[in-house]
C-alpha distance (Angstrom), angle and dihedral (degrees) to the residues before:
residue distance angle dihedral
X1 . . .
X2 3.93 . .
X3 3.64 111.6 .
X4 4.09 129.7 -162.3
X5 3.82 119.9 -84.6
X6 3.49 117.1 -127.2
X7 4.34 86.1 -112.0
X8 4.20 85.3 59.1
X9 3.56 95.4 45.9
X10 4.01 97.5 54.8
X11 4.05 95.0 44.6
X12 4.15 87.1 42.1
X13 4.01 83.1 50.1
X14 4.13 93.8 46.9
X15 4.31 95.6 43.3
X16 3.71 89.4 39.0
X17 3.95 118.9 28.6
X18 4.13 98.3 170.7
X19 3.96 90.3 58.0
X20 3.97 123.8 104.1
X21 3.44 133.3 173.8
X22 4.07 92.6 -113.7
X23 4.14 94.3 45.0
X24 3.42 149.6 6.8
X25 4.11 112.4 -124.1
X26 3.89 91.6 -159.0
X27 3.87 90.9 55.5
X28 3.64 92.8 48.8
X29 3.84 82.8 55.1
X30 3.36 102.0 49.7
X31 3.83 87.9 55.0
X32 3.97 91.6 44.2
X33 4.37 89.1 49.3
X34 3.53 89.3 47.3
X35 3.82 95.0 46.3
X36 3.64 87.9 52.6
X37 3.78 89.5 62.9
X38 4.61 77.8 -114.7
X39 4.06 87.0 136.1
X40 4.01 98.6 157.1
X41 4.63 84.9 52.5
X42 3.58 82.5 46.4
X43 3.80 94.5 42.9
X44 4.01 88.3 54.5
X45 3.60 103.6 39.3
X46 3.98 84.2 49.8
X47 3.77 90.2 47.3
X48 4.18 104.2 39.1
X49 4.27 95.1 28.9
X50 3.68 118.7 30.6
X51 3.98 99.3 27.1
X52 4.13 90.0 53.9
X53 3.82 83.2 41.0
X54 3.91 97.0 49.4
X55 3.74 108.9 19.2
X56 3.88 98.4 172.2
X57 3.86 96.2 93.1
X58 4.05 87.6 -156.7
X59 3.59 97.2 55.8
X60 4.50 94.7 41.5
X61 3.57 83.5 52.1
X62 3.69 92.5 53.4
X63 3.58 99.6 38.9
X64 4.06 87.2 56.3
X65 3.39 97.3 46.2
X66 4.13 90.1 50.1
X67 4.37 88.5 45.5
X68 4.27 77.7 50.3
X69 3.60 99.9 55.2
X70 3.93 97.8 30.8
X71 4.40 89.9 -114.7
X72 3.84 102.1 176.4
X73 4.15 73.9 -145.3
X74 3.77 75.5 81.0
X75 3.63 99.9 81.8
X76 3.76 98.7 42.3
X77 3.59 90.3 50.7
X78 3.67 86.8 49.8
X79 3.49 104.5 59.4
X80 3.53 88.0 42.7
X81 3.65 88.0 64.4
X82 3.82 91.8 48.5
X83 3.43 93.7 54.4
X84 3.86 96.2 49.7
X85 4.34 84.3 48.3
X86 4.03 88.3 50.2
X87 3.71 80.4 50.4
X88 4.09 95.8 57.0
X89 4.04 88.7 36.2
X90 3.98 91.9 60.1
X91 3.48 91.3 37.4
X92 3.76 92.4 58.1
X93 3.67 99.7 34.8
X94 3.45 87.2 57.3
X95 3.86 92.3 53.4
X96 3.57 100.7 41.2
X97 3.71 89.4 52.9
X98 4.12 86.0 54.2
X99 3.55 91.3 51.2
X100 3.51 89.8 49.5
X101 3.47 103.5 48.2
X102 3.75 102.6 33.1
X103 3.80 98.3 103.1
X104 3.47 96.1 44.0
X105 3.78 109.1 87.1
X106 3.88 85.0 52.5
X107 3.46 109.4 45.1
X108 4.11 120.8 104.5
X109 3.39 103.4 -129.2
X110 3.59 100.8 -164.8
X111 4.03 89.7 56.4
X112 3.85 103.7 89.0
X113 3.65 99.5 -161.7
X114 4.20 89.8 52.8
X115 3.77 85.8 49.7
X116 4.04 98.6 52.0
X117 3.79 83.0 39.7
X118 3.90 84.1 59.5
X119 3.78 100.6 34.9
X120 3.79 88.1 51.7
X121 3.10 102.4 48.0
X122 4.06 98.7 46.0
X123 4.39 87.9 50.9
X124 3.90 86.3 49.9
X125 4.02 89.7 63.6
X126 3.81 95.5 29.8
X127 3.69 105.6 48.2
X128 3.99 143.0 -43.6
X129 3.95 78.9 -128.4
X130 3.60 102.6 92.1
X131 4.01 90.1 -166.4
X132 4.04 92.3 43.1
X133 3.79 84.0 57.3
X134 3.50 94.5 57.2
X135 4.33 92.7 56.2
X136 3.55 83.8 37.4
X137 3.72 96.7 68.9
X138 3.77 101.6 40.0
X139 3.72 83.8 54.7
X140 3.79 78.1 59.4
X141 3.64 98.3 46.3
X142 3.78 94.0 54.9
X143 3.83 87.4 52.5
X144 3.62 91.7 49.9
X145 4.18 87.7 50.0
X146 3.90 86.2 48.4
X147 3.97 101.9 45.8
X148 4.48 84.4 38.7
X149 3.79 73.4 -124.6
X150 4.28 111.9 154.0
X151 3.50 84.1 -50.6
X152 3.97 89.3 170.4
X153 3.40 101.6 50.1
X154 3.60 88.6 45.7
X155 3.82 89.9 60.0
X156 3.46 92.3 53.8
X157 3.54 94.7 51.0
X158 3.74 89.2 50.8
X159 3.90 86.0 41.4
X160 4.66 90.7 57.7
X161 4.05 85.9 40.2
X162 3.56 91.0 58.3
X163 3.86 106.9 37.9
X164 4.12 82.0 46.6
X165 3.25 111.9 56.6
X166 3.83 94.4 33.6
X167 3.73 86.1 54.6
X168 4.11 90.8 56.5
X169 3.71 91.1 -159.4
X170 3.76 109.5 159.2
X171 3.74 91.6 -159.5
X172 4.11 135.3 6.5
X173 3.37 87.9 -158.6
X174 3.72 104.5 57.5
X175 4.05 92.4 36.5
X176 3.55 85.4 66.4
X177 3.68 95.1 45.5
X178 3.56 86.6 55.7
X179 3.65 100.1 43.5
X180 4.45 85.1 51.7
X181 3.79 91.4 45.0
X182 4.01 92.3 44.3
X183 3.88 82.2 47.0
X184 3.42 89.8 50.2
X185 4.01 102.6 50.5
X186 3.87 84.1 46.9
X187 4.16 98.4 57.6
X188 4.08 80.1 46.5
X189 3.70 102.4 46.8
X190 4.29 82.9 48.2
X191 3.96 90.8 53.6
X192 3.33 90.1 47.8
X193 3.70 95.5 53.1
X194 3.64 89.7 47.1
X195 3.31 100.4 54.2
X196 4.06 93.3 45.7
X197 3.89 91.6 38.7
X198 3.55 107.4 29.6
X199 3.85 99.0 160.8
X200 4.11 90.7 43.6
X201 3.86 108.7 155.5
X202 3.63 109.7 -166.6
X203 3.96 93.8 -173.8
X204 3.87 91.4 66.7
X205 3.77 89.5 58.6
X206 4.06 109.0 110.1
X207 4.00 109.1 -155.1
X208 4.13 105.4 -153.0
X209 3.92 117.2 -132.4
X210 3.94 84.5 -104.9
X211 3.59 91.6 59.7
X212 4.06 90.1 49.4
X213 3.90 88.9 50.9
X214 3.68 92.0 60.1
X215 3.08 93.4 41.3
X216 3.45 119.4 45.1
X217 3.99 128.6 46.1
X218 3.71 116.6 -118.7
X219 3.90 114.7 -82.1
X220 3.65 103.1 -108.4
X221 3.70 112.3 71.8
X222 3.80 137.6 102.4
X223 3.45 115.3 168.1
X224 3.64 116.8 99.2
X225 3.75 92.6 -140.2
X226 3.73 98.2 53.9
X227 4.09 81.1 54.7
X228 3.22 93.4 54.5
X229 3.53 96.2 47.4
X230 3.78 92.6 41.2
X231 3.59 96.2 53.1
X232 3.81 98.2 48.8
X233 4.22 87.2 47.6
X234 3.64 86.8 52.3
X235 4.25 95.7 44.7
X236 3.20 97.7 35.8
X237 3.97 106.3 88.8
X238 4.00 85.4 37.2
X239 3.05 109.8 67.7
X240 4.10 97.2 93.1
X241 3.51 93.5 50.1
X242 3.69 114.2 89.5
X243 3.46 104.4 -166.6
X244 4.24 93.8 67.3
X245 4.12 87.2 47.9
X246 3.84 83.9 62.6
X247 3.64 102.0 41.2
X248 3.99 85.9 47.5
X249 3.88 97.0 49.7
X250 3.79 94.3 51.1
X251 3.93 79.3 48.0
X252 3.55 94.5 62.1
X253 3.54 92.3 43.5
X254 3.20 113.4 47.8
X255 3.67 87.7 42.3
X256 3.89 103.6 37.4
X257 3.84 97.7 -128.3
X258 3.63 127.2 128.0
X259 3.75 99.6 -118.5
X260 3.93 95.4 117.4
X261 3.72 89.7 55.7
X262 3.57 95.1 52.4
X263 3.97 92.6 45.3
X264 4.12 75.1 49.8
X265 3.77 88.1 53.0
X266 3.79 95.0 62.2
X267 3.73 98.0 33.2
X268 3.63 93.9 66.3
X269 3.96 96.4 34.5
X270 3.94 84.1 55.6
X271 3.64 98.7 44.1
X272 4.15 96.7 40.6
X273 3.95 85.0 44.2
X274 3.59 95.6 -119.4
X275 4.11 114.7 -175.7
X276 3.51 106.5 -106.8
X277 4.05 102.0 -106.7
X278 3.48 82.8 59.7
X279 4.13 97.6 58.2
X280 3.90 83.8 38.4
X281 4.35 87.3 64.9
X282 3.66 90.0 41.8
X283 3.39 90.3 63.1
X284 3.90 99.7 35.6
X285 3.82 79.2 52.2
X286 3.82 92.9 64.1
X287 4.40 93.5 33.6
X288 3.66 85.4 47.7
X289 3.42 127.0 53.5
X290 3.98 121.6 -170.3
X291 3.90 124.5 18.4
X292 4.20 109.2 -29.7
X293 3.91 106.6 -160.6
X294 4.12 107.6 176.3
X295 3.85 109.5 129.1
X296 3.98 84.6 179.7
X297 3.49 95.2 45.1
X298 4.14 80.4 46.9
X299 3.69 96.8 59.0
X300 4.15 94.1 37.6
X301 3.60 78.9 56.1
X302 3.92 94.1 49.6
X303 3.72 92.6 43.6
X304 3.72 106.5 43.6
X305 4.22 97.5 43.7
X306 3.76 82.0 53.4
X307 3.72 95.5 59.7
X308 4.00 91.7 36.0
X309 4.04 85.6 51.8
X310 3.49 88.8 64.9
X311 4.02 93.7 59.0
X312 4.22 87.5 60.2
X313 4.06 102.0 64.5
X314 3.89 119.6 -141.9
X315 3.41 96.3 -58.8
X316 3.97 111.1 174.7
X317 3.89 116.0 -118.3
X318 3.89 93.4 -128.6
X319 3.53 122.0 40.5
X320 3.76 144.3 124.2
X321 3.44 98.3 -81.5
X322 3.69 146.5 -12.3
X323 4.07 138.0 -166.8
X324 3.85 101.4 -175.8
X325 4.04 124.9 -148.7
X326 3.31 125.5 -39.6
X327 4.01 104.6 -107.7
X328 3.97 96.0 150.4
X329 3.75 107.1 179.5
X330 3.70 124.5 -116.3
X331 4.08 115.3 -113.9
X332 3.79 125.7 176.2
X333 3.73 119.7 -112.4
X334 4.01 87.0 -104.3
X335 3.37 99.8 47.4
X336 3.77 111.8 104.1
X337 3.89 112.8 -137.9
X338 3.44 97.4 -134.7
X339 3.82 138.6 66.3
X340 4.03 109.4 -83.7
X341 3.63 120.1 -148.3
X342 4.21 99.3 -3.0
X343 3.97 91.6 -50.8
X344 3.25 122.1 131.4
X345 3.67 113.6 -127.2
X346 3.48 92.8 -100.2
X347 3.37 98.9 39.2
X348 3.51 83.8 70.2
X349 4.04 89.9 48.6
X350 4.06 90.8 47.1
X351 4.17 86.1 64.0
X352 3.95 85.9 54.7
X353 3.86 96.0 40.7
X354 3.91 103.6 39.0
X355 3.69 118.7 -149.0
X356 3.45 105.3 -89.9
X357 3.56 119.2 109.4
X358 3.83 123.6 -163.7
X359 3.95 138.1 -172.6
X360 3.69 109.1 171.4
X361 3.81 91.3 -171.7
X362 3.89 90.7 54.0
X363 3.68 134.1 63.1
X364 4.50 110.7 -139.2
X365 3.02 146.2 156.4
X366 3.71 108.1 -140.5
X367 3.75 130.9 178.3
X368 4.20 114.1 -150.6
X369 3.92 104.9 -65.2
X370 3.89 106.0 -115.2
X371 3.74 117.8 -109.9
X372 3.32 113.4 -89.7
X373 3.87 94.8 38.3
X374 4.16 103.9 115.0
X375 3.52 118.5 -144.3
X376 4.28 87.8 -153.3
X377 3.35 133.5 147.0
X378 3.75 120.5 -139.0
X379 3.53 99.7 -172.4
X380 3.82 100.1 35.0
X381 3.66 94.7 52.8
X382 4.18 115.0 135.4
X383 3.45 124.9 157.2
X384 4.41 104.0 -114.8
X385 4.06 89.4 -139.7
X386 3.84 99.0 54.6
X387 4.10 106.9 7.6
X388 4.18 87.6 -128.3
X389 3.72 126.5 144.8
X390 3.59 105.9 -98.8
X391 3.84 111.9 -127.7
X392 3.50 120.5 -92.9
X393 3.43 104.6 26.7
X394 3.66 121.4 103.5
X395 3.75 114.8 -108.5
X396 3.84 105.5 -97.6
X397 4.41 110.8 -117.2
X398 3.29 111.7 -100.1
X399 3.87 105.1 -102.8
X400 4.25 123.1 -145.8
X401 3.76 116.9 -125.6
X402 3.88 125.2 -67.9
X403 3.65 118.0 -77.8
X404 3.87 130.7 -99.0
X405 3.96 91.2 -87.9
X406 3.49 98.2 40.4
X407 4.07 83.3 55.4
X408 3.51 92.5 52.1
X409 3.96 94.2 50.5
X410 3.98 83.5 46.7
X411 3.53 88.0 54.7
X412 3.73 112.4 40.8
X413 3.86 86.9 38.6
X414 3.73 85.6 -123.1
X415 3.74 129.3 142.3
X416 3.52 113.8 -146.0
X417 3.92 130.1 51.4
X418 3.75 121.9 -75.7
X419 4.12 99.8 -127.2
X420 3.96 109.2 -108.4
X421 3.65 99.2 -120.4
X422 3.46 100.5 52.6
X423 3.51 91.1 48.3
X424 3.72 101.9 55.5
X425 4.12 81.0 28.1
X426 4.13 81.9 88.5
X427 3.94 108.0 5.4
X428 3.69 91.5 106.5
X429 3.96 107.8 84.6
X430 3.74 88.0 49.4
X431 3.84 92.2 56.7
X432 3.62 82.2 50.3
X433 3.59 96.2 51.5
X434 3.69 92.2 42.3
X435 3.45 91.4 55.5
X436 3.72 91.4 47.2
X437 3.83 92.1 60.3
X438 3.85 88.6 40.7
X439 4.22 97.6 57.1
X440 3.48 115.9 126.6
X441 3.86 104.3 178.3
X442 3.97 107.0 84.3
X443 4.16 116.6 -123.0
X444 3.44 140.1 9.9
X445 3.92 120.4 -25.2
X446 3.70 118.6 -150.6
X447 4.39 91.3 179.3
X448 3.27 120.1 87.2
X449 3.61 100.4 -99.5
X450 3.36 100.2 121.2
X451 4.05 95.6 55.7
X452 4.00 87.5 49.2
X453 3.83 93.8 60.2
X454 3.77 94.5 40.8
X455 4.00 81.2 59.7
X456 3.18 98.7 44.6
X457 3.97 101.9 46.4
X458 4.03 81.0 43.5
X459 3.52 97.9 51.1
X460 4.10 87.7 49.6
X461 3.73 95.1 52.2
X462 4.01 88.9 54.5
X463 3.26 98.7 44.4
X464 3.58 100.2 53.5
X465 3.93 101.5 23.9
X466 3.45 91.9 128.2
X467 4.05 101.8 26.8
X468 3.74 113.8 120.8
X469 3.73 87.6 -163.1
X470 3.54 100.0 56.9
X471 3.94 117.4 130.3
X472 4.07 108.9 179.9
X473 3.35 91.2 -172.0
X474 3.63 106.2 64.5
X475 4.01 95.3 36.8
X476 3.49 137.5 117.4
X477 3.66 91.9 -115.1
X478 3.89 99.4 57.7
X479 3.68 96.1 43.2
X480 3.89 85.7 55.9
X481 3.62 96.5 54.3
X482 3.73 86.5 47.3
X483 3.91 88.9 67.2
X484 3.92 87.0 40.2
X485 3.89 82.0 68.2
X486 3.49 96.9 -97.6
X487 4.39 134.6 124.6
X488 3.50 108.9 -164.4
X489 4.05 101.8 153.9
X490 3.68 87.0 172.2
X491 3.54 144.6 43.6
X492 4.25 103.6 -161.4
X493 3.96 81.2 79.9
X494 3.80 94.8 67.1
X495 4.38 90.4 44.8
X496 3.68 94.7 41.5
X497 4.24 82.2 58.5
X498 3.62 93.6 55.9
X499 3.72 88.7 41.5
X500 3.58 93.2 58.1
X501 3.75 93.4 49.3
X502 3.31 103.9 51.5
X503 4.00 105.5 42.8
């Protein structure tokens, strides 16, 4: 009799986690729903699991019927019918990595409407999830590794998917229009001002510790989200008022630091009425330089602007004049206000900082950031000696705990991201344990309780595997299991399980 290969196995294991080469979890449920007198679960884990599973209507039927009456015909016939699904899986894989990576070989990379042509067309038949598409194609490049299956060209595809979508450029084409035009209106504005102020001497110019305040971020921040955030907070309400574009230009000039262009950055995203994630990667395009690939930073980004946003009022994005928030930056008594000795004033703070910067959730590439460019922290900002908000600074939103990955990092002390699959590939005896140490109701249970919680504690850990705002404890899902006879106040207890069985 024809047995699995070890190749058949390990894609059967990633599509289908609950199946085993002894039993079938989802046809043990079916018979548990169905028990229960649940006929519409039953109805739709018979319709959405076991027909895609077992398509030959002839053979399901007769593997049920055997699982009914306990036939040991049952586990023949079962294997049979994993072998003919390993079958289809390979068979697929195979072509979805063709259709995938067709294109590739061919495709000029260094012509940008070819590549969005590409791109485009690849997320249309992956996903309208941009993000999805980007774990659905490394799934897809460890297939190709596994079959030996244009495993290179598979990478690269991968490799465009990612720097795409994490880039959320609309258009190649018209970024570099914009980028030549901007250049453009720059080398103008500088003739002019040469020819009106021909002896112009930038180093005389004397910013006042007002000006510094609205410009700069406070001096205690290092994550490039927070200066993202903190810039566009700060810019926001200016960028109608003429007077601060000045001041801020001769900023960036005198001082060589890229302040003007992100003040630029929201100017034109407010006035063209660009959505708001799109303003946010203008200015992470001139924090940032290089390739920034962080979909958690992404959605902290997302999630805290939004509730920052709120703090600013409907301010219009033209009008006579503007004075922006308040977002004063903290000094210490001793530190003088102005430059000392011909340094900037963060000149002097780039000696304290260094120059490297460092995300170790993200992967950049980053040249030295130029010297006036403050890694700060609006939000995060606590004085070391007392742990007080400093003044001026809004108070930063109260954030939920981390999500299931960043757990699991905590936990196994690792670095990078357990993959998704494997994770929830083997997570289910340790809810069941869990939730064997967590029972509340005294003696056996013939109901099925037990099944409902695993579900439900399940169902949680999927859903919000990679949610920084996830708080177990006060959802829906842990108060059910609570009537289900069940106290689990915590959720660590169910990942520490599957971290114990599989190191």
């Amino acid at each position: 009799m024809p047995i699995l290969t070890d190749i058949q196995q390990r894609i059967l294991k990633e599509e289908y986690p609950n199946i085993n080469l002894e039993s079938d979890t989802d046809v043990e449920r079916y018979f548990e729903l169905r028990h229960a007198n649940r006929q519409a679960e039953a109805l739709q884990l018979y319709n959405t699991r076991l027909v895609r599973k077992y398509p030959d209507a002839e053979r399901r039927a007769l593997l049920l019927k055997c699982y009914r009456s306990r036939d040991p015909y049952y586990a023949k016939l079962l294997q049979e019918s994993q072998i003919l699904l390993a079958d289809r899986l390979v068979h697929r894989t195979t072509a979805i990595i063709l259709l995938l990576t067709r294109e590739i070989d061919s495709v000029n990379m260094t012509d940008a409407y070819s590549v969005i042509k590409l791109a485009e067309g690849l997320l249309a038949i992956i996903s309208p999830d941009r993000y999805e598409a980007i774990a659905f194609t490394e799934k897809y490049v460890r297939y190709s590794k596994l079959l030996g299956y244009r495993f290179s060209q598979m990478e690269r595809t991968a490799e465009l998917i990612r720097l795409y979508v994490t880039d959320t450029l609309e258009s190649v084409q018209d970024l570099i229009k914009e980028k030549e035009e901007k250049k453009k209106q720059q080398h103008r504005l500088q003739q002019l001002h040469s020819r009106e102020q021909p002896a112009f001497d930038l180093s005389r110019i004397v910013f006042s510790q007002k000006d510094l305040d609205r410009i700069l971020l406070p001096p205690s921040v290092t994550r490039t989200e927070d200066q993202v955030i903190g810039y566009c907070f700060r810019y926001w309400n200016l960028v109608s008022d003429p007077a601060f574009e000045r001041t801020i230009v001769l900023y960036s000039r005198k001082y060589r630091t890229r302040h003007g262009e992100i003040y630029q950055a929201v100017k034109t995203g407010r006035i063209r009425n660009w959505k708001d994630e799109e303003i946010l990667n203008a200015v992470l395009a001139n924090v940032v330089t290089g390739y920034y690939y962080n979909i958690s930073g992404d959605l902290y980004l997302q999630h805290t602007w939004a509730r920052y946003k709120s703090q600013l009022g409907e301010t219009p994005a033209v009008a006579a004049s503007g004075t922006g928030p308040n977002l004063a930056p903290v000094r210490k008594a001793t530190r003088k206000a102005r430059p000392v000795s011909g340094k900037s004033p963060v000149s002097a703070q780039k000696e304290q900082t260094g120059r490297n910067v460092k995300d170790a959730g993200s992967l950049r590439t980053v040249r030295p950031a130029p010297a006036a460019r403050s890694k700060v922290t609006p939000f995060k900002a606590r004085t070391r000696e007392t742990g007080k908000n400093r003044p001026g600074v809004p108070p930063a939103p109260k954030l939920m705990a981390n999500s299931i990955a960043d757990i699991i990092r905590k936990m196994t002390g690792k670095t990078y991201t357990v993959y998704k699959e494997l994770f929830f590939r083997g997570i289910r005896p340790s809810i069941r344990t869990a939730l064997a140490s967590a029972k509340t109701r005294k003696g056996l249970s013939f109901d099925s309780s037990q099944n409902d919680a695993e579900e439900l504690v399940f169902g949680f850990l999927f859903e919000h595997y990679n949610d920084p705002y996830q708080n177990w404890a006060e959802s829906d899902e842990c108060h059910r299991i609570e009537d289900l006879g069940f106290h689990l106040p915590e959720i660590e207890p169910v990942i520490r399980g599957w971290i114990s069985r599989n190191n």
